[in-house]
N, C-alpha and C positions, 0 to 999 in steps of 0.2 A: 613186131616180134611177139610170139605167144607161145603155149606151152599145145606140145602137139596130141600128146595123150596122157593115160592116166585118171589120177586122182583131179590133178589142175589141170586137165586140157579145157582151154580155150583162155587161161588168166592170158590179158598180155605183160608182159616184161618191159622193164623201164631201161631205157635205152640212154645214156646222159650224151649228149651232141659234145662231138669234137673226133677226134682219131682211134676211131674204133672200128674189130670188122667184126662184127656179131655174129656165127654160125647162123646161117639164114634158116627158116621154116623148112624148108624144100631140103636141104640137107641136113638137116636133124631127122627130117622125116626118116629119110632114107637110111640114112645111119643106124636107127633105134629099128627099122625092118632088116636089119643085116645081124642087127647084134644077136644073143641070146633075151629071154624075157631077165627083166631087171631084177625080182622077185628075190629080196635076200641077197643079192650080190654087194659087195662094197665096191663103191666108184671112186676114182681120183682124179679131176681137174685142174689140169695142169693152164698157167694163161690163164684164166678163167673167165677175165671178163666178166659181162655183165652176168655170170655162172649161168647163162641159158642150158648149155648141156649136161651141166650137174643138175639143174633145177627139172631140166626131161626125165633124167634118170630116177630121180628123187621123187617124182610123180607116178613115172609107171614101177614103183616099187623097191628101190636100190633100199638096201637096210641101211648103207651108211655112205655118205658123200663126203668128201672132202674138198674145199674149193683152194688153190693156193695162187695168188693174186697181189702184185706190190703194187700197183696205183691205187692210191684210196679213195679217188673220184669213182674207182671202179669197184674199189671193197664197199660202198656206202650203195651200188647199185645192186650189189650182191645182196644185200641185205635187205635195201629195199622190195628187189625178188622174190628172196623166201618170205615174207610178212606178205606180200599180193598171191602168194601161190598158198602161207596159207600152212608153211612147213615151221613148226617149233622145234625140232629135234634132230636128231639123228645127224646132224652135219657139224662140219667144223671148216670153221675162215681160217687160213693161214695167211696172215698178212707180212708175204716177204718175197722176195724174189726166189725164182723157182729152186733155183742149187740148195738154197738156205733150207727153202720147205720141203725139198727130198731128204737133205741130211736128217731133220728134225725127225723127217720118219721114220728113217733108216734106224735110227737112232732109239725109236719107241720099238720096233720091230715089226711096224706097219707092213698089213699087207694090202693087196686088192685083185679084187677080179678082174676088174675093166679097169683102165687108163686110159684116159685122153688128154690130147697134149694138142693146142691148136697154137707155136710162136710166134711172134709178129713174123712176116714173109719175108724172106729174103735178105735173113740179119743170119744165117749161119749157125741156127739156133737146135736144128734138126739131131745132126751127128749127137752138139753135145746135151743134149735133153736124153738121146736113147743111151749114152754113156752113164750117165749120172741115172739113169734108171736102170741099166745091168751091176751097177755098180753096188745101188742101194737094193737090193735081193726085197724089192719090192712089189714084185710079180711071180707068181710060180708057174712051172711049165704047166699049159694048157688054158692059162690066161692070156687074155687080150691089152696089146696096144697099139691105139688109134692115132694113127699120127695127120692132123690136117696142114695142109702146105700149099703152097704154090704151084703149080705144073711148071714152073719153071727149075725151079727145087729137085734134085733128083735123089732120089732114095732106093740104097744098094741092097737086090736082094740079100744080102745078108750084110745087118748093120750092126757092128758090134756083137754084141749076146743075142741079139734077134737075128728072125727071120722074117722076110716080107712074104704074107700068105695071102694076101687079099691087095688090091687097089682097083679105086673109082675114081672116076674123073668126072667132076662137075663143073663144063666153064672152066673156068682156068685154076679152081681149086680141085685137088688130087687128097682124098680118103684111102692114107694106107693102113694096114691090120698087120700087126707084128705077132709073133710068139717068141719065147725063148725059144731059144737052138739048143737041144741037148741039155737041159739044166743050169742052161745061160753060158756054158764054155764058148768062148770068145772063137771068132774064125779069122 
């Protein structure tokens, strides 16, 4: 695993062994060539993992990351990350499980441009990740979220307060692109 562009392109990323699926090279790529240029944008990394995807965004320019991450085998890799990539600033660890660290934002009046949200597969995590995200007015109409899944995971065009405007399929993971619907009115 390595950083694909940017400031850190080519650091690799530490990867701690045991049950983890790390946003592979080939699908960050892909991903960060679909997005807008990161430049100024605030990112939120939802899952975060070894925060490979916050750490791409944070490279090619994001003003502000947020990683929000409860296993601390994997908050300790986060961290190890930004010290190899080399980042002192601009980001913030939320060490909780995700509900916890949207409210907390919700809560500050956080917002973001980009969200990305990768759950473990096939725990049912999808619906309520984009709930608790229409919920917390943590994205404004014309922002993106990213949701990575399973191909077996199916995702309605309209989930909740989003819209489904984009989907990729990599293998058997599936890259969707949300928007609010309408200012986030529920369908």
């Amino acid at each position: 695993m390595r950083i694909i562009g940017g400031k850190a392109k080519g650091r690799r990323i530490f990867v701690p062994k045991g049950r983890i699926r790390p946003t592979s090279d080939m699908l960050k790529e892909a991903l960060f060539n679909i997005l807008p240029p990161m430049e100024g944008k605030s990112f939120l990394d939802l899952f975060a993992g070894t925060g490979s995807v916050g750490l791409e965004a944070m490279s090619r320019g994001a003003a502000k990351t947020v990683f929000i991450e409860t296993n601390s085998l994997f908050i300790e890799a986060i961290k190890r990350n930004l010290g190899v990539c080399g980042f002192d600033s601009n980001y913030e660890i939320i060490a909780a499980p995700v509900e916890k660290g949207l409210k907390l934002l919700g809560k500050r009046n956080e917002q973001f441009n980009i969200i990305f949200a990768d759950p473990p597969y096939e725990e049912n995590l999808i619906k309520k990740t984009l709930y608790l995200l229409g919920e917390g007015y943590l994205i404004s109409e014309g922002d993106i979220v990213i949701m990575q899944h399973s191909f077996r995971e199916k995702l309605e065009m309209n989930a909740g307060s989003f819209i489904l405007t984009d989907q990729r399929r990599y293998s058997d993971t599936v890259t969707s692109f949300l928007k609010l619907n309408s200012r986030g009115q529920k369908v």
